[in-house]
C-alpha positions in Angstrom: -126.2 75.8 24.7 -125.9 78.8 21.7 -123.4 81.0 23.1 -123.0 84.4 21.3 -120.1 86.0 22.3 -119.0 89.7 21.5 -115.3 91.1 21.9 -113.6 93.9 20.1 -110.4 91.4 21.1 -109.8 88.0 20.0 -107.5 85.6 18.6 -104.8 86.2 17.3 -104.6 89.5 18.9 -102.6 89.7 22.2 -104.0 91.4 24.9 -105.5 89.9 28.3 -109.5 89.9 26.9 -108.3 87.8 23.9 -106.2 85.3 25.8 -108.8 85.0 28.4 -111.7 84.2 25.7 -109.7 82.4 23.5 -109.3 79.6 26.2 -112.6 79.9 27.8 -114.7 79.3 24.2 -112.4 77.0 23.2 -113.6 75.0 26.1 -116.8 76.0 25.7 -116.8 74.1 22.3 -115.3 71.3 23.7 -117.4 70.5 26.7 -120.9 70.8 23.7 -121.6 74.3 24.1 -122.4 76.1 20.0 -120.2 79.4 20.6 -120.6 82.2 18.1 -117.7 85.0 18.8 -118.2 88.3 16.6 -115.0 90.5 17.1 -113.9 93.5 15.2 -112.1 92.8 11.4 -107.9 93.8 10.8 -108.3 95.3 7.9 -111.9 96.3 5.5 -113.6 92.9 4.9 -116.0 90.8 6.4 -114.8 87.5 7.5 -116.6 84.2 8.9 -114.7 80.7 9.6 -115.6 78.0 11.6 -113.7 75.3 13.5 -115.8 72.8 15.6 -118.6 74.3 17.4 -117.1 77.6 17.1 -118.1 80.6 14.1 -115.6 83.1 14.1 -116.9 86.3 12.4 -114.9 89.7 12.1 -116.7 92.7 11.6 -114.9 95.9 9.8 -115.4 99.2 11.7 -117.4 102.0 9.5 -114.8 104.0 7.5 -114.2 106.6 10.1 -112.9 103.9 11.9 -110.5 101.8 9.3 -109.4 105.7 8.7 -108.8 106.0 12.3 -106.9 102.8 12.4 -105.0 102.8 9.2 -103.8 106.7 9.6 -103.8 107.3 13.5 -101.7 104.6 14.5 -103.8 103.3 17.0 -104.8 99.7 15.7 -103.2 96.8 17.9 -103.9 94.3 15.5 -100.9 92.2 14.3 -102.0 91.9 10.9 -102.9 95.5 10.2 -99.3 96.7 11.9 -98.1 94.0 9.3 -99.5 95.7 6.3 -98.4 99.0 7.6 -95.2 98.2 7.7 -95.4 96.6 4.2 -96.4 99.7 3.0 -94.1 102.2 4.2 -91.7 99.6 2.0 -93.8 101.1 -1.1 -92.8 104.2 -3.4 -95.1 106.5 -1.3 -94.0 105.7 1.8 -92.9 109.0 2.8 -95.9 110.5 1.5 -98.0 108.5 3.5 -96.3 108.8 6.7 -96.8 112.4 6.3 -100.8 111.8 5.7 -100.7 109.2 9.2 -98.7 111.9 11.1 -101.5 114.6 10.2 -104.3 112.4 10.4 -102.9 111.6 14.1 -102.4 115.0 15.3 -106.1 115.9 14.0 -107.8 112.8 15.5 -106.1 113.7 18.6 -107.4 117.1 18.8 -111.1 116.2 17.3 -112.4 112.6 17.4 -110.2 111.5 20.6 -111.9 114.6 22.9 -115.5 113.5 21.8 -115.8 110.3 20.7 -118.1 107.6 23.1 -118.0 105.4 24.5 -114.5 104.9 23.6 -112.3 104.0 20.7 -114.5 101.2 19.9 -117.0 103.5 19.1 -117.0 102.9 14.7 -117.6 99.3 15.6 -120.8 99.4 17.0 -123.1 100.2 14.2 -121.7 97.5 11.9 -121.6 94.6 14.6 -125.3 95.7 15.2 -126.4 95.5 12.0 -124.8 91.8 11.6 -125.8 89.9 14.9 -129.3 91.0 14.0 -128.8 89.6 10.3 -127.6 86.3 12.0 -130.2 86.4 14.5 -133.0 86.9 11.9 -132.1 84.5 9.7 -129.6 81.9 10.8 -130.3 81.2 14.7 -131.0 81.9 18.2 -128.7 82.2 21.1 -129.5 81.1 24.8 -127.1 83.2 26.2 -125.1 86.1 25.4 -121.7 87.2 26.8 -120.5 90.6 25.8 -116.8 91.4 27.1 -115.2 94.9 27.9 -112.5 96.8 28.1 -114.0 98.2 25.3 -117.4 99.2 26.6 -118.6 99.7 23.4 -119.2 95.6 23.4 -122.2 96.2 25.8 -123.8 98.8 24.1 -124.6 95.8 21.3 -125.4 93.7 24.3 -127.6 96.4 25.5 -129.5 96.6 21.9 -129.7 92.9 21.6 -130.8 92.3 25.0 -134.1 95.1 24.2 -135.1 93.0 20.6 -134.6 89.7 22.5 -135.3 89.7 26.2 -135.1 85.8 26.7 -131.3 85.8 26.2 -129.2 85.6 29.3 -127.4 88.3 28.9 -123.5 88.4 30.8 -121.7 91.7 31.0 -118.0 90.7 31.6 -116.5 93.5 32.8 -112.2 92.8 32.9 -111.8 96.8 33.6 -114.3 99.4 35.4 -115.9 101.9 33.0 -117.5 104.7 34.3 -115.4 105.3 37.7 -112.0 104.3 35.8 -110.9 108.2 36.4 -106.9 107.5 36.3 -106.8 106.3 32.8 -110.3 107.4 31.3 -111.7 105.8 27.8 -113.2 109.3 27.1 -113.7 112.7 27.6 -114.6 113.3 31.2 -115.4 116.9 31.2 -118.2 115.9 28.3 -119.5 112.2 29.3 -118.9 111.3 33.3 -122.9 111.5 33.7 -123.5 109.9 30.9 -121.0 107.1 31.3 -122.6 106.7 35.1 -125.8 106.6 33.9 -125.5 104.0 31.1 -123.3 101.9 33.0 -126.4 101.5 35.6 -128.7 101.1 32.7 -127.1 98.6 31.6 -126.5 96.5 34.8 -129.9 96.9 35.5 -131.0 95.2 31.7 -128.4 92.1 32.2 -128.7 89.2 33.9 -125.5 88.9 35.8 -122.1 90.7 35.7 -118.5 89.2 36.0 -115.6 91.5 37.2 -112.3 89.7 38.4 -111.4 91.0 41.8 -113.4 91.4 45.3 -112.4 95.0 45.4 -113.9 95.7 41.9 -117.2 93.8 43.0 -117.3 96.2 46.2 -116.4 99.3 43.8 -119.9 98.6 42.1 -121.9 97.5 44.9 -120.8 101.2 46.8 -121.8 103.1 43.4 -124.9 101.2 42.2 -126.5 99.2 44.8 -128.6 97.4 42.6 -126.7 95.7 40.9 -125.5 93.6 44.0 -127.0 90.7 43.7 -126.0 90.4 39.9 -122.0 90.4 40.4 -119.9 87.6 40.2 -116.0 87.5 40.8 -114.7 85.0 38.7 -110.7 85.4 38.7 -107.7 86.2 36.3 -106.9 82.7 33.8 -104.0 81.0 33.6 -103.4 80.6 29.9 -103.6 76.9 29.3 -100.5 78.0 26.7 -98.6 79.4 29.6 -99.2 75.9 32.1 -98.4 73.8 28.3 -95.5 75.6 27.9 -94.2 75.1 31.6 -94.7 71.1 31.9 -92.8 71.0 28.5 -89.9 72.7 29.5 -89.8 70.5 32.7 -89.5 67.4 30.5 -86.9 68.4 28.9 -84.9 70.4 31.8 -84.6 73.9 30.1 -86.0 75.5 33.2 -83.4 73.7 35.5 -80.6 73.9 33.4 -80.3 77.0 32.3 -77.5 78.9 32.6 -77.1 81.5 35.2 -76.0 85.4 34.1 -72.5 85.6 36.1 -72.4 89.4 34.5 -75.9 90.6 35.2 -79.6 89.8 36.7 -82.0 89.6 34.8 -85.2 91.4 35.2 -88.3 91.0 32.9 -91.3 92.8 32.8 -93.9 91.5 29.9 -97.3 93.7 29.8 -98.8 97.3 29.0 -97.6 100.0 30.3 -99.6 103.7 30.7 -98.3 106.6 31.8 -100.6 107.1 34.6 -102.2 103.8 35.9 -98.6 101.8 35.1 -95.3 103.4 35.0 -92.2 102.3 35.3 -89.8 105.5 36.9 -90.4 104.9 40.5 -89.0 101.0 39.8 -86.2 102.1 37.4 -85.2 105.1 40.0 -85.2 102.6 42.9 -83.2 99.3 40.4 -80.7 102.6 39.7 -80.3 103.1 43.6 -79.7 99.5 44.4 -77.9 98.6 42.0 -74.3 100.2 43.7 -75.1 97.6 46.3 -75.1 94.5 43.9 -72.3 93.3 42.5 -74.0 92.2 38.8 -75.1 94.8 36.5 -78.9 94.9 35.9 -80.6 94.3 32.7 -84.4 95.2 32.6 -86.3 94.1 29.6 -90.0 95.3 29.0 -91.9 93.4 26.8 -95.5 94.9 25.7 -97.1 97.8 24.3 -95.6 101.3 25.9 -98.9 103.6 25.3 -98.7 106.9 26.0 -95.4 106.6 28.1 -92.8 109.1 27.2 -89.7 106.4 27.4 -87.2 109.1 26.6 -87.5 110.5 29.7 -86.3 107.5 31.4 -82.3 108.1 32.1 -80.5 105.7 34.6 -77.0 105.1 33.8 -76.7 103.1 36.1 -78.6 100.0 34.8 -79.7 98.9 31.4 -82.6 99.3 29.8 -84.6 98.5 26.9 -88.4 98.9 25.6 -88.9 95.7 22.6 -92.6 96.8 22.2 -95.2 93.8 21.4 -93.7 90.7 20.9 -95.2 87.0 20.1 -97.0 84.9 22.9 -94.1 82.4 22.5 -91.1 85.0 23.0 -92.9 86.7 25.6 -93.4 83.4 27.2 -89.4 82.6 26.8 -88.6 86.0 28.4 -90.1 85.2 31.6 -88.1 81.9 32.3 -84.9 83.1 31.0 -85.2 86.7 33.6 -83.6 86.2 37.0 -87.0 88.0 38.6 -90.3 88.7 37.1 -91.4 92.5 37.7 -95.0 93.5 38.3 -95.6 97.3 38.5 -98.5 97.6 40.3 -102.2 99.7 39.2 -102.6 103.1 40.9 -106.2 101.6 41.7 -107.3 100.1 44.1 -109.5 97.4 42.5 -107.6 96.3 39.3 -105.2 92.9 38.9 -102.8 92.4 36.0 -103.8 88.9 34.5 -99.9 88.4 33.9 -100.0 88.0 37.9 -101.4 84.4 37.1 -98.7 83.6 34.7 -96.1 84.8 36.7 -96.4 83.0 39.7 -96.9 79.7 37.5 -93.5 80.6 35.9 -92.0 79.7 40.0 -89.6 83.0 39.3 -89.2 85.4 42.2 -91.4 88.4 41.6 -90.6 91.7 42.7 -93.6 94.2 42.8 -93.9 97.4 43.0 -97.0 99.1 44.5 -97.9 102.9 45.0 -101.3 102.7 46.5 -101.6 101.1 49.9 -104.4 98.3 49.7 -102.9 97.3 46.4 -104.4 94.6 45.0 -101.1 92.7 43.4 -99.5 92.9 47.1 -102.9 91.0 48.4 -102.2 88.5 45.4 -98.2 88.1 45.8 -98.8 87.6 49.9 -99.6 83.8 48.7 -96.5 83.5 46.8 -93.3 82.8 48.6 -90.9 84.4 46.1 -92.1 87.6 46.0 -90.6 90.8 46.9 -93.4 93.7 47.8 -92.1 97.2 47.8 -94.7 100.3 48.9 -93.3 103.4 47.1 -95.0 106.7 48.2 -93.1 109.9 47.0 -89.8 109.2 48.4 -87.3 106.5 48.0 -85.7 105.8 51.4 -82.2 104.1 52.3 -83.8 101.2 53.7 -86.2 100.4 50.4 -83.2 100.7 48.5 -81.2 98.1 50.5 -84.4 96.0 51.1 -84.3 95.5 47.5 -80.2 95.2 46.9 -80.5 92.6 49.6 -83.5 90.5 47.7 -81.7 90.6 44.1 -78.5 89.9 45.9 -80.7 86.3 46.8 -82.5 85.2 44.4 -80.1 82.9 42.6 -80.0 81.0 46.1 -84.1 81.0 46.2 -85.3 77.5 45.9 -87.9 77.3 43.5 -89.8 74.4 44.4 -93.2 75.7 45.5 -96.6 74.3 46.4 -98.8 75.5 43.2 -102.1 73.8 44.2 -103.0 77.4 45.4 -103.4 78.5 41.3 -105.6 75.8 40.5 -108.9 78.2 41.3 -106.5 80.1 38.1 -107.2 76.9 35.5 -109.2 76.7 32.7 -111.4 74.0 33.9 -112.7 76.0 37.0 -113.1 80.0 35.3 -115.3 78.5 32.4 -117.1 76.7 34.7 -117.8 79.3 37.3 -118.9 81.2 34.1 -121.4 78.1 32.8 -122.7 78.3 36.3 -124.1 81.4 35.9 -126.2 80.1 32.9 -126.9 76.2 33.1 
C-alpha cells in the first residue's frame, strides 16, 4: 500500500502524536507498506529524506508562522529551542529577547484570539501546496491518514480527499476538537459553530475515524450521529522504546537492584501539564497533608512541558518540589524506574487517557492517580493494575484521603512487583498498527 501520512508532530519531536506515529509507520515500512509522512519543518527550509520505505518531508509554516514560532515562544520543537538558545548566546541577545517578549504579548492579544483552527493554522497553505506537487507529479496514495491534535492536519485531509476521492481517507483523532471546551484550541466566543460544523463536515467526507477511548467514541456518536458507523477505538501504544528499554534493564538487574531512598520517596510525574485540564495543586496539597504521617520526606519530580501553569503559585513546605521542563525520551524513561511511585494526574474530561498510562503500568511501579471527575477514565484504566492507588478529589481534602494516601506511600517499598502483564499486550505495536491496517486492507 502508498500510505500518505500527515502530522504537525513527528520524530524527533516528543509528544504522544510523534511517539505514537513514529512506531506505527516504522512498522508500516516494515511489514511492505510505501509510507509518506509530511510534518511541519524546525526552522525555514524544506526538507525531504528517506530511509526504507519511508519519505520524510518537513514543510516550513508561512512566515507568520516561523515569526510566531521564532519570537512567541511557542515552538516545541527541539531543534528550534536549540537555536534559540544559541542565539540569546550572541551580541544581541538582549535585544532580541526584548523583540520575543513584545512579539509574545502582541500575538497573545491579536493572532491567539482569532486564529483557526488552531496554532497550526500557518501550516496549512504550504503543506497543501506540496502534497498536491507530489501527488501531481511523483505518485499516488491508496490511503491517507491525517492525525490531530492539531486539527489543522485534517483540513489538508479534507482538501485532498475533494481533488482525489478514491483515497481512503483516516481521521485519527488522539484529542476531541470541537467539544474540547476545558482547554479550547481557539477562540470560542468567535468559532464554536464553525468548529461543530466543520468537524461533521469532515467526518462525513472520511472514510473512517480512530479516537482512543470508548468514552470519546460515545462523545461523537451523542453529537453527530452519523458518523457512527465510521469510529473505531484503537487504544493508547506502548512505545516499543519504552518495552526495549524495560527487558534491557531486566538483563542486567538495574530494575531489581536499585537502591532504595532511606531519606525520601520518590515520586515522578513525566507528561504535560495545563492549567485547566491537568494541574498538579490538588496532588501537591494532599502529598503536603500526608506527608506528617510518613516518616521519609517526599521528593516529587515533574518531567514535561508546564504550559500555561503558573508554578509559582505552588508553595508546600512541607515536601519538595521541582519542575525540569522537557527532557530526552531516555532520561524521561530513567526517571520513571528510579521514582518510588509513578503519579498520573488525571483529565477534568470525561473521555480523554494519558498515553503515559501505557507506559506506566509496563514500568511495574505503583501508580498513584489522582482523579477530579467521577467516571474518570485513568481510574477505569488503573482498576486492571494491582499497584495502583486511585484517589477522587472533589473540593475538599478530607482526613481519611489524607491517611488513605499516607498509608499507601508508607507501602509501597513492601509492594511486590511481579505482575501478570499479558493484560497490555492489546497496548503493543504489533496489534494498534494492525487494527489500523484493518481499517484499509
Amino acid at each position: 500500500m502508498e500510505i500518505l501520512i500527515i502530522s504537525y508532530y513527528y520524530y524527533p519531536e516528543v509528544n504522544p502524536r510523534s511517539i505514537r506515529w513514529n512506531a506505527i509507520i516504522n512498522y508500516f515500512s516494515d511489514h511492505g507498506h510505501n509510507v509518506t509522512i509530511v510534518t511541519v519543518s524546525p526552522d525555514n527550509q524544506y526538507h525531504q529524506e528517506s530511509n526504507k520505505n519511508i519519505k520524510i518531508i518537513r514543510v516550513p509554516e508561512n512566515w507568520l508562522g516561523r515569526l510566531r514560532r521564532r519570537f512567541g515562544g511557542l515552538n516545541n520543537n527541539r531543534n528550534s529551542e536549540i537555536k534559540r538558545t544559541k542565539l540569546d548566546k550572541l551580541i544581541l541577545a538582549p535585544m532580541f529577547r526584548i523583540l520575543k517578549s513584545v512579539s509574545k504579548y502582541i500575538y497573545f492579544l491579536t493572532i491567539k484570539n482569532i486564529q483557526w483552527p488552531d496554532h497550526a493554522w500557518a501550516w496549512i497553505y504550504p503543506t497543501k501546496r506540496r502534497i498536491s506537487q507530489i501527488i501531481d507529479s511523483e505518485k499516488t496514495f491508496d490511503v491517507l491518514i491525517t492525525v490531530s491534535h492539531p486539527f489543522s492536519s485534517h483540513i489538508i485531509g479534507s482538501s485532498i480527499k475533494k481533488k482525489h476521492p478514491e483515497i481512503f481517507w483516516i481521521m485519527d483523532k488522539g484529542d476531541p476538537f470541537s467539544f474540547l471546551v476545558e482547554a479550547p484550541v481557539n477562540n470560542l466566543y468567535l468559532y464554536r459553530r464553525l468548529n461543530q460544523n466543520i468537524e461533521s463536515k469532515f467526518l462525513k467526507e472520511s472514510d473512517a475515524v480512530v479516537v482512543t477511548t470508548e468514552e470519546t467514541k460515545f462523545e461523537y456518536e451523542n453529537i453527530f450521529p452519523h458518523a457512527r458507523n465510521k469510529i473505531k477505538v484503537i487504544p493508547p501504544l506502548l512505545n516499543p522504546e519504552a518495552v526495549l528499554f524495560k527487558l534491557e534493564n531486566k538483563k542486567t538487574g538495574i530494575l531489581e537492584n536499585h537502591p532504595k531512598d532511606k531519606e525520601f520517596i520518590r515520586l515522578a510525574f513525566v507528561g504535560t501539564l495545563y492549567n485547566k485540564i491537568r494541574n498538579p495543586r490538588k496532588l501537591l496539597k494532599l502529598l503536603s497533608m500526608s506527608s506528617s504521617f510518613i516518616n521519609k520526606k517526599i521528593k516529587v519530580d515533574f518531567y514535561g512541558p508546564i504550559n500555561d501553569l503558573d508554578t509559582t503559585s505552588f508553595i508546600f513546605p512541607h515536601i519538595l518540589i521541582k519542575f525540569h521542563g522537557h527532557v530526552d525520551r531516555k532520561i524521561a524513561l530513567n526517571k520513571m524506574w528510579e521514582a518510588d511511585v509513578l503519579i498520573n494526574i488525571g483529565n477534568t474530561t470525561t473521555f480523554q487517557l494519558p498515553s503515559k498510562l501505557i507506559e506506566y503500568a509496563s514500568m511495574s511501579k505503583p501508580i498513584l492517580n489522582i482523579s477530579s471527575v467521577n467516571r474518570d477514565t485513568s481510574t477505569k484504566f488503573l482498576s486492571s493494575y494491582p499497584l495502583a492507588k486511585n484517589i477522587y478529589i472533589d473540593d475538599l481534602i478530607t482526613d481519611d484521603l489524607v491517611k488513605e494516601t499516607a498509608d499507601y506511600l508508607k507501602n509501597v517499598s513492601i509492594m511486590d512487583l511481579n505482575y501478570n502483564e499479558s493484560w497490555l499486550n492489546s497496548y503493543k505495536i504489533e496489534n494498534i498498527a494492525k487494527e489500523y491496517e484493518s481499517l484499509f486492507i
